[in-house]
C-alpha positions in Angstrom: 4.0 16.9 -27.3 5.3 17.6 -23.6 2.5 16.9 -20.8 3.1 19.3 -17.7 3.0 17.4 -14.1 -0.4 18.8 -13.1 -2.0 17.1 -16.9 0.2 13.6 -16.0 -1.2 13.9 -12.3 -4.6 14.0 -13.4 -4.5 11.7 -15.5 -3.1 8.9 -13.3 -5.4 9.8 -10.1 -8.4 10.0 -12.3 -8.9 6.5 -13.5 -9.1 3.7 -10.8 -7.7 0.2 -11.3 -10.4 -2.5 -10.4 -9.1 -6.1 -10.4 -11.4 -8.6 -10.7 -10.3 -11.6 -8.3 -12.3 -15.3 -8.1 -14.4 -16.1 -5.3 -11.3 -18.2 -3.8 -9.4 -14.6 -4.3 -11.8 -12.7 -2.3 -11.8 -15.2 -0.1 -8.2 -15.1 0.5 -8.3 -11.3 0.7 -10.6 -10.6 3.1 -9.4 -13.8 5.4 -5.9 -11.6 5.4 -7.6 -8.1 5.8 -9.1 -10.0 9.4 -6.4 -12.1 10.4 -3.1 -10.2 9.1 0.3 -12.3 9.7 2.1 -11.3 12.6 5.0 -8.4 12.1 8.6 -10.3 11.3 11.7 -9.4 13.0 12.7 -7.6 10.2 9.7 -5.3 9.7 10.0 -4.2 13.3 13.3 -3.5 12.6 13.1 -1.7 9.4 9.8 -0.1 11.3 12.2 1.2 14.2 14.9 2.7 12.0 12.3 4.2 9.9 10.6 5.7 13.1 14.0 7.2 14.1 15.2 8.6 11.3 12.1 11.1 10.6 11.4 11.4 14.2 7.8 10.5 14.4 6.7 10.9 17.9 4.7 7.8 18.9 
């Protein structure tokens, strides 16, 4: 049996992933979500090139 893309699209945008996480978990989540890390050296870097090489106007 062969599934065209449009069936195979449906059927992985139709069912959403929940993931239960402790309290400590959500804790941990939502503490990031606030207070992300600051950007490395490398992100900014990888962020730059990206930038350039599909010429998104900032």
């Amino acid at each position: 049996m062969t599934l065209s893309l449009q069936e195979v699209l449906n059927s992985m945008t139709k069912k959403p992933e929940i993931i239960p996480l402790s309290l400590e978990d959500r804790k941990a989540f939502v503490k990031v979500l606030l207070n992300p890390p600051k950007s490395s050296a490398r992100l900014l870097k990888a962020t730059k090139r990206f930038l350039n090489e599909v010429k998104v106007k900032k």
